[in-house]
NUVO-809984 format. One line per 5 residues: number of its first residue (from 0); for each residue z, y, x of N, C-alpha, C, O. Coordinates in Angstrom, 1 decimal. Atoms other than C-alpha are relative to their C-alpha. Layout:
<atoms>
NUM> Z Y X Z Y X Z Y X Z Y X; ...;
</atoms>
This chain:
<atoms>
0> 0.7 -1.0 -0.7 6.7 -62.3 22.5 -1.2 0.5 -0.8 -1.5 1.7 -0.8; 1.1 0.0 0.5 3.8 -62.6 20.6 0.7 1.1 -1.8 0.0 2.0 -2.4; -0.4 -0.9 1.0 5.7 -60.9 17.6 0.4 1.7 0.2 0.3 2.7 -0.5; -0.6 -1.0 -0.3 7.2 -58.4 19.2 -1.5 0.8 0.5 -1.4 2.1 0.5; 1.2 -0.7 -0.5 3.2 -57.4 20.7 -0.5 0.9 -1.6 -0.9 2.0 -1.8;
5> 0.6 -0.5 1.0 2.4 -57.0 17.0 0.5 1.0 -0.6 -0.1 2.0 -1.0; -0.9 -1.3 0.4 5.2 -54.9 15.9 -0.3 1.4 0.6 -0.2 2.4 -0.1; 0.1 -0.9 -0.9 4.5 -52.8 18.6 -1.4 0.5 -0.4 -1.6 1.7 -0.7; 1.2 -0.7 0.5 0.9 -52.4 17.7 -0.4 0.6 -1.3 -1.6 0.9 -1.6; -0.2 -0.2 1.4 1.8 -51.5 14.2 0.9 1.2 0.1 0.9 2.2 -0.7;
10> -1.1 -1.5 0.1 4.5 -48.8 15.1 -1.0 1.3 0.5 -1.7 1.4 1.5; 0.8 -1.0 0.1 2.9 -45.3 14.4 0.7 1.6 0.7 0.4 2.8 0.8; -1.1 -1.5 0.3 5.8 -42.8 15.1 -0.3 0.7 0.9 0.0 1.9 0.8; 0.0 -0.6 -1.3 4.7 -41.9 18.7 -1.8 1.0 0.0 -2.4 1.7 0.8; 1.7 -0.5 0.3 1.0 -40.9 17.2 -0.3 1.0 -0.4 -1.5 1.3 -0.7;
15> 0.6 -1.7 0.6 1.3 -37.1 16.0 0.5 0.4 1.4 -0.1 1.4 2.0; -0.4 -1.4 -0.8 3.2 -36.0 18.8 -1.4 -0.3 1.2 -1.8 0.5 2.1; 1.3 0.0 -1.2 0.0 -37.5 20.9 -1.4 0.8 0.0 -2.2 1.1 0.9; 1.3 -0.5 0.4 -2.6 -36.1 19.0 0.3 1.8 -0.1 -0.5 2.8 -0.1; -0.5 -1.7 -0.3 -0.2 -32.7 19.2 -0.4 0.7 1.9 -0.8 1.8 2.3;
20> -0.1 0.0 -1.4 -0.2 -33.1 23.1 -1.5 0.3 0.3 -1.7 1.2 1.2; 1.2 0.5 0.0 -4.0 -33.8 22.8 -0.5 1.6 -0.1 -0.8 2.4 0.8; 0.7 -1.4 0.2 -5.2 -30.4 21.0 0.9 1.3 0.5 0.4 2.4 0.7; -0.6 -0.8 -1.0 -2.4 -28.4 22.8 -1.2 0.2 1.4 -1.6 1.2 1.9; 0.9 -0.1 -1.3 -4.8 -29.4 25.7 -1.4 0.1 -0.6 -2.1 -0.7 -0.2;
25> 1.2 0.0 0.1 -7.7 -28.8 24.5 -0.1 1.8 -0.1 -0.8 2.5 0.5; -0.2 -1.5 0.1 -6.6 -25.2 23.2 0.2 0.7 1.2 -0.5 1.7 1.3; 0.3 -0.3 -1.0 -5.8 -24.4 26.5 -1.2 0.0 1.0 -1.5 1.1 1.6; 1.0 0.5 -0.7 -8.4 -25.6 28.4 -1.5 1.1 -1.0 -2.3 1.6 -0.1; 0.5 -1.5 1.0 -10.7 -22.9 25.5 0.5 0.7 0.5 -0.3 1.4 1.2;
30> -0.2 -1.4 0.0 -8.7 -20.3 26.2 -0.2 0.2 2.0 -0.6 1.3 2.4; 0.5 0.1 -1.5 -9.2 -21.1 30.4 -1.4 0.8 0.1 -1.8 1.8 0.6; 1.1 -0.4 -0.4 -12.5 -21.0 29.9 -0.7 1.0 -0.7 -1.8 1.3 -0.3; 0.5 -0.7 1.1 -13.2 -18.7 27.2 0.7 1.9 1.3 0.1 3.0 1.4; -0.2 -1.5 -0.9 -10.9 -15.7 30.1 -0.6 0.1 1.4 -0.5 1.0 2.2;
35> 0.8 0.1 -1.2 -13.3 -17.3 32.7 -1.0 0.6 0.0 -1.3 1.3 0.9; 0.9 -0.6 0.6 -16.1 -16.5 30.9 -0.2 2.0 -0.2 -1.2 2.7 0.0; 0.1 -1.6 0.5 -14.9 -12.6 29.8 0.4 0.7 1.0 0.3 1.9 1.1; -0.1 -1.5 -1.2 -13.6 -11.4 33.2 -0.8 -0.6 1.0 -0.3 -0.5 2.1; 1.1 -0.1 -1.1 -16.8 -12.7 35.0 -1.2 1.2 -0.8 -2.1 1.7 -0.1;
40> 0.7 -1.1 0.4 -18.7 -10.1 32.6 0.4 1.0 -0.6 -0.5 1.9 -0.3; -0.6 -0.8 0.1 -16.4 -7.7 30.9 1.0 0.4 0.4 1.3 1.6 0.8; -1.4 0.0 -0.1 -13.0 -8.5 31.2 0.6 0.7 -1.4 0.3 1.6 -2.2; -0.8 0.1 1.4 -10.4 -9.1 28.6 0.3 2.1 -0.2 0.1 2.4 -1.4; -0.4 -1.0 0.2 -9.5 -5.1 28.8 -1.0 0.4 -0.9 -0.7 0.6 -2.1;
45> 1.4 -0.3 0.8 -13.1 -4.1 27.6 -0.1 -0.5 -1.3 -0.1 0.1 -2.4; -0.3 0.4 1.9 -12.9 -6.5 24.8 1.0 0.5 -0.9 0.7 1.5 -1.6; -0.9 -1.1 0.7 -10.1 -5.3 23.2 0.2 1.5 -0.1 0.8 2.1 -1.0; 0.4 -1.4 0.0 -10.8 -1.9 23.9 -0.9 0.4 -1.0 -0.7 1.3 -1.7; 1.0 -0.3 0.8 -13.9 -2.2 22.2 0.1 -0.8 -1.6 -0.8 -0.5 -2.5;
50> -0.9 0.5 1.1 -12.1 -4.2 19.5 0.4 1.0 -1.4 0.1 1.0 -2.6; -0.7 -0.8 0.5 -9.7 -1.4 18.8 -0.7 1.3 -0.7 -0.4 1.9 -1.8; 1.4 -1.5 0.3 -12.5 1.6 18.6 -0.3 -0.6 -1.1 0.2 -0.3 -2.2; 0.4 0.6 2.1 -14.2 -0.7 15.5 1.0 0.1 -0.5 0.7 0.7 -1.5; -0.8 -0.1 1.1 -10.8 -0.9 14.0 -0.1 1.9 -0.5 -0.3 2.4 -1.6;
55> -0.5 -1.4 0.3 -10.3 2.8 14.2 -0.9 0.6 -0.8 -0.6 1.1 -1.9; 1.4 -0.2 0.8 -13.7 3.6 13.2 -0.2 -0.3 -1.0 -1.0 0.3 -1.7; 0.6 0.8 1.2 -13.6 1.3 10.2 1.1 1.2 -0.8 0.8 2.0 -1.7; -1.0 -0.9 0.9 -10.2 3.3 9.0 -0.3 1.2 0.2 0.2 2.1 -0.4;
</atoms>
């Protein structure tokens, strides 16, 4: 038993897709708060609106 604990604490293979799962959630949880943030004072339309005008403007 005692071999089989160590093996087990030595096997790595299940360790990207956790750390994938991990910043999946974290990127989410940014973009939550980041569209909670822009449509209690602009709203996402405005931003990109005013986005697109600087692009145009620049060309």
């Amino acid at each position: 038993m005692l071999r089989f604990i160590q093996t087990l604490s030595r096997d790595e293979r299940g360790v990207s897709s956790l750390e994938y799962a991990v910043l999946g959630g974290i990127i989410v949880a940014v973009l939550v708060a980041l569209g909670t943030f822009l449509s209690g004072t602009t709203g996402f339309q405005a931003v990109f609106q005013k986005l697109l005008t600087a692009a145009n403007n620049a060309i």
